[in-house]
VOGU-3710 file (C-alpha; in Angstrom, 3 decimals, decimal comma):
1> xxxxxxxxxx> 68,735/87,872/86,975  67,736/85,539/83,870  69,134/82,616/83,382  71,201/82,706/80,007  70,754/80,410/76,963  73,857/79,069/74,920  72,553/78,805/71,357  75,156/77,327/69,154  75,307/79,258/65,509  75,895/79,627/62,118
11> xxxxxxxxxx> 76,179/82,684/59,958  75,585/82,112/56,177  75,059/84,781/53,116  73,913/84,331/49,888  74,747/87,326/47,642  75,025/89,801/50,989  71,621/88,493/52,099  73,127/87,131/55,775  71,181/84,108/57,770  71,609/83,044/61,585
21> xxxxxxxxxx> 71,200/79,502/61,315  70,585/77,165/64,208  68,868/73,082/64,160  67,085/71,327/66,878  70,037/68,555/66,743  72,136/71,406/68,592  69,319/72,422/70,968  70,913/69,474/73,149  73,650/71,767/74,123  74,301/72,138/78,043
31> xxxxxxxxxx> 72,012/74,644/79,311  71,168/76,036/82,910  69,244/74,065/84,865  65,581/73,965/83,714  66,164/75,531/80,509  65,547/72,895/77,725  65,948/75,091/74,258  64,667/72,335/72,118  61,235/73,062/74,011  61,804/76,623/74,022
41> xxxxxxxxxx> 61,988/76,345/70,163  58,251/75,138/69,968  57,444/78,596/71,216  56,605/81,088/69,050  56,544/83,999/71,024  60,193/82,672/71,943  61,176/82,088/68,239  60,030/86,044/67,981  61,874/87,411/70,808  64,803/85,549/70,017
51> xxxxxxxxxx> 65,286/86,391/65,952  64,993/89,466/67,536  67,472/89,878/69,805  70,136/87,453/67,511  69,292/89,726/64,146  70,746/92,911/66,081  73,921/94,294/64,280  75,276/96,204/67,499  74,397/93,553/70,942  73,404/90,300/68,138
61> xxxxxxxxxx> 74,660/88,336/66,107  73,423/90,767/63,186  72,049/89,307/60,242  68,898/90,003/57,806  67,199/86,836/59,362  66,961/84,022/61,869  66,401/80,413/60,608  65,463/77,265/62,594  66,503/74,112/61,001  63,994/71,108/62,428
71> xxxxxxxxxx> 63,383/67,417/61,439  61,184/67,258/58,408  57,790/65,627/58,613  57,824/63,422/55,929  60,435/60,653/55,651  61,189/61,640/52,260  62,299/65,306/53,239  65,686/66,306/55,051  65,012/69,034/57,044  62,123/71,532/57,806
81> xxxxxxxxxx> 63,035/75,306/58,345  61,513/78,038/59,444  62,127/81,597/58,295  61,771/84,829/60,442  62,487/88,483/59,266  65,049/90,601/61,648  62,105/92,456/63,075  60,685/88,869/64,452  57,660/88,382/62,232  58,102/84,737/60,072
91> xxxxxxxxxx> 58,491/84,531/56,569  56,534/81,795/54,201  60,083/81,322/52,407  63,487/82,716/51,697  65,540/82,178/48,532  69,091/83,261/49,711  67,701/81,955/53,339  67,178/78,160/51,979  70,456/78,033/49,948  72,037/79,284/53,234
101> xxxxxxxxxx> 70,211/76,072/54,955  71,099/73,992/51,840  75,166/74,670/53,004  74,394/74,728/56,876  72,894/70,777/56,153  75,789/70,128/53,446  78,352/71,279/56,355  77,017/68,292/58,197  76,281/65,954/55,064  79,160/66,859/52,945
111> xxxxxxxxxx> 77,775/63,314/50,465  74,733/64,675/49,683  73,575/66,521/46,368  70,295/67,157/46,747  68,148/67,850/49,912  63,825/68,558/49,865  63,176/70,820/52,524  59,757/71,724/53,968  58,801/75,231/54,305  55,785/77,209/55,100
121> xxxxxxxxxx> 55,441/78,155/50,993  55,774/73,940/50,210  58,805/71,309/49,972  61,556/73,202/47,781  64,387/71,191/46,204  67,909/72,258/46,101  70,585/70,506/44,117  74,333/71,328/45,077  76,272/72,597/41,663  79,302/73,376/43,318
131> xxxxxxxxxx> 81,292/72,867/46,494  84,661/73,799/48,165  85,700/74,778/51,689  82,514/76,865/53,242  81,237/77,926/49,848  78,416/76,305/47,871  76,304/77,036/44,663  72,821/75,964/44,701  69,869/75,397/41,977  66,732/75,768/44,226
141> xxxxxxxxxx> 63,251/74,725/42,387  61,128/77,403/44,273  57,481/76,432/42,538  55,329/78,027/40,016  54,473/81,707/40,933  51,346/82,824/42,339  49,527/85,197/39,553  46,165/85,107/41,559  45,068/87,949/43,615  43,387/86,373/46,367
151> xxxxxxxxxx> 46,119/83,789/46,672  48,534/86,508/46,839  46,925/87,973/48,410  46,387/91,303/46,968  42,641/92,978/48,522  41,283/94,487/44,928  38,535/92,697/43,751  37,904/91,889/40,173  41,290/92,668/38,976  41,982/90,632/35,842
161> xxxxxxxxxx> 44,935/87,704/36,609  48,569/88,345/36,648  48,084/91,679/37,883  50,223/93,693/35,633  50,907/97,451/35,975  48,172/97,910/38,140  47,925/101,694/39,378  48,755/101,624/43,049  48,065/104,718/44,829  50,908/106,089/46,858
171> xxxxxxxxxx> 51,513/109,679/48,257  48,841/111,296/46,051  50,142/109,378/42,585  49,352/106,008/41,344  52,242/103,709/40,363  52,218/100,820/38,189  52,781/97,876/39,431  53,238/94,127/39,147  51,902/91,926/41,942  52,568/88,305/42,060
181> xxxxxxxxxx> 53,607/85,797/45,015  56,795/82,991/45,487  55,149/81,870/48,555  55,507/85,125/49,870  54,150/88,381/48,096  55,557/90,548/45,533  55,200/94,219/43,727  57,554/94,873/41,489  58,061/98,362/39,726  59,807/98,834/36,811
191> xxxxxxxxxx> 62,527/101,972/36,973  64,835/103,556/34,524  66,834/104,821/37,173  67,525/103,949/41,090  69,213/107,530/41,469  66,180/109,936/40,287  63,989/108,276/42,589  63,635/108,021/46,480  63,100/104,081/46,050  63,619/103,439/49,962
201> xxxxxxxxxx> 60,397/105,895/50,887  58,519/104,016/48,554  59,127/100,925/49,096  58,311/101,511/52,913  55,294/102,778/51,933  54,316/99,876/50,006  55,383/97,470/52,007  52,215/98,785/54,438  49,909/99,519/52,200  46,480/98,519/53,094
211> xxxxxxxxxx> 45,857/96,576/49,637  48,811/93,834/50,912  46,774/92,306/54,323  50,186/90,480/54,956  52,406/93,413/53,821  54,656/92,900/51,009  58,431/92,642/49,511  58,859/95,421/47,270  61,759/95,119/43,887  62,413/98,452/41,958
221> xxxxxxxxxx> 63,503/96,923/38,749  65,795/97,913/35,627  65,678/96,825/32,787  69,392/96,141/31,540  68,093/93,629/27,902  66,282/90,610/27,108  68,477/88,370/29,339  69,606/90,748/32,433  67,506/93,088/35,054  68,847/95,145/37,579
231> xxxxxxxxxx> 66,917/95,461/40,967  66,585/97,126/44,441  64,972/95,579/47,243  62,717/96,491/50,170  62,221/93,406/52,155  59,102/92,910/54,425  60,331/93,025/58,158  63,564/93,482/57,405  63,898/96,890/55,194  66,818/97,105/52,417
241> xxxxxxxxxx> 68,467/94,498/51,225  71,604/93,879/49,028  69,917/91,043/47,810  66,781/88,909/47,812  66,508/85,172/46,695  62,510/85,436/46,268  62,725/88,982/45,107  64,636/88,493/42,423  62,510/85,228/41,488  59,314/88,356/41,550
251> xxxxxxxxxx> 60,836/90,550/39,608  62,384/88,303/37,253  58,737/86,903/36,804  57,031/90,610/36,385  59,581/91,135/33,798  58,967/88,248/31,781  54,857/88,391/32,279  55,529/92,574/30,891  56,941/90,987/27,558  60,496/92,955/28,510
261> xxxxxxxxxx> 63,057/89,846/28,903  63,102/86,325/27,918  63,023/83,260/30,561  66,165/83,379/31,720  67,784/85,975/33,611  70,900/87,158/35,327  69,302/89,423/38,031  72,367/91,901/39,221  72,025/92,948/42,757  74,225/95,256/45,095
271> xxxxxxxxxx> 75,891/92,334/46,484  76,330/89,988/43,136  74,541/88,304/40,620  71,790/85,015/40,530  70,294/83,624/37,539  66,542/83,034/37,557  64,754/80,597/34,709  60,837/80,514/34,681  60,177/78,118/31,644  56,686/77,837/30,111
281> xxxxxxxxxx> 54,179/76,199/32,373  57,034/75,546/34,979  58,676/76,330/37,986  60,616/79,320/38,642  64,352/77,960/39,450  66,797/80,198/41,307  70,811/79,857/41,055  73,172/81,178/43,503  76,296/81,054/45,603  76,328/80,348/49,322
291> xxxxxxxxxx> 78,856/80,975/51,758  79,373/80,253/55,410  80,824/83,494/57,307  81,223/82,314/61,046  80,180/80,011/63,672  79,683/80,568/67,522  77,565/80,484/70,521  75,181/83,442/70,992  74,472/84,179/74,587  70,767/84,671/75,248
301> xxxxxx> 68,924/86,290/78,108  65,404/85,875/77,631  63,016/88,598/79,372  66,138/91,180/78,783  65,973/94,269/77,085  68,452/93,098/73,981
//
């Protein structure tokens, strides 16, 4: 039989979205002879296996993702994280996963205000608005959006830049689109309803199409006025969401670059509600609550069928 890891945990959610959080600083914790996790953690067919295994609702921990907090590379940073979907594959960034970091680093630096993390998608800031007991609200500076194609990427060639209401084909009709990138990539439909159409299917089917060579994060979005959208999400490697940091940031952009809402949004989700501002020429900045569910240890068996 295995050996079994002890990997000390938090659970986090921002607006339903729900993080496992663990840091190399508690990698140090007693293990079975042999076993050192904090080298395990450079591994990343471990890292795969594991966010795995921890993401499972019924024998995990069950969450939406798996996030490894590390020490940042550059002295001006505090932490580096990396972000990995429940089906193992890793994310470029996470905007309800870095506000859930943002309280998992406050928990332990209760002081600070701001923290610059490094991520695959570039060093994001996050500035603490609020705190009480477990429960945080966070301004996160996620960068300008990504309006070119290849940088996307999106595979059509010579498609004029943002790509706006482009005419995807799916199931034998073409659907309009909006394509843009946070870091990680985007298409964003606009919807008058959620009920008359079978959003799930399609967002699936998106999420592989051959056009998006790294798949894609799909947002079914209605337009409620000028300052508030309403959205659905189909996360890459993960499926439906209540809620999605970067995905409202995409659709919040695709409805400002269609001319339907003004800069500043409420974006209402299943779960609750985070504000989005994209001012002229700037960076998109996301606004949301944080709050720590649980902590524990999760026992791991690697090479087990979990």
């Amino acid at each position: 039989m295995n050996s079994i890891l002890r990997i000390p945990f938090e659970k986090l959610h921002g607006v339903g979205n729900d993080f496992i959080v663990t840091g190399v600083e508690q990698s140090r914790t007693r293990q079975p002879a042999g076993l050192s996790l904090e080298r395990r953690f450079r591994n990343p067919e471990f890292l795969r296996r594991l966010a795995v295994a921890i993401c499972k609702r019924t024998t995990g921990a069950g969450a939406d993702g798996f996030l490894l907090v590390t020490h940042a590379r550059a002295r001006e940073n505090q932490a580096r994280v990396r972000f990995f979907n429940a089906d193992g594959s890793e994310a470029e960034i996470s905007g309800n996963g870095i506000r859930c970091v943002g309280g998992y680093l406050l928990s332990r630096q209760p002081d600070a205000k701001r923290f610059r993390i490094e991520t695959h998608a570039g060093v994001k800031t996050l500035d603490c608005l609020k705190q009480a007991e477990g429960r945080w609200v966070f301004r996160v500076t996620m960068g300008r959006p990504i309006l070119d194609p290849q940088k996307i990427p999106f595979g059509v060639k010579h498609t004029p830049m943002p790509v706006i209401r482009y005419p995807l084909p799916i199931a034998g009709r073409k659907l309009r689109v909006t394509v843009t990138s946070m870091g990680n990539p985007h298409c964003s439909l606009f919807v008058s309803s959620f009920e008359r159409i079978d959003w799930r299917a399609i967002g699936q089917r998106i999420e592989m199409h051959p056009l998006f060579p790294n798949r894609t994060n799909v947002e079914f979005v209605k337009v409620i006025s000028k300052q508030q959208i309403e959205v659905r999400f189909w996360e890459r490697g993960v499926g439906e969401t209540s809620s999605s940091g970067t995905g409202s940031c995409g659709a919040a952009v695709a409805a400002i670059l269609n001319g339907f809402t003004g800069r500043r949004l409420r974006v209402r989700t299943v779960a609750g509600d985070l504000e989005v501002e994209w001012p002229e020429n700037d960076e998109v900045r996301l606004t949301g609550p944080v709050e720590r569910i649980a902590s524990g240890t999760y026992y791991y068996q690697p090479g087990a069928s979990n």
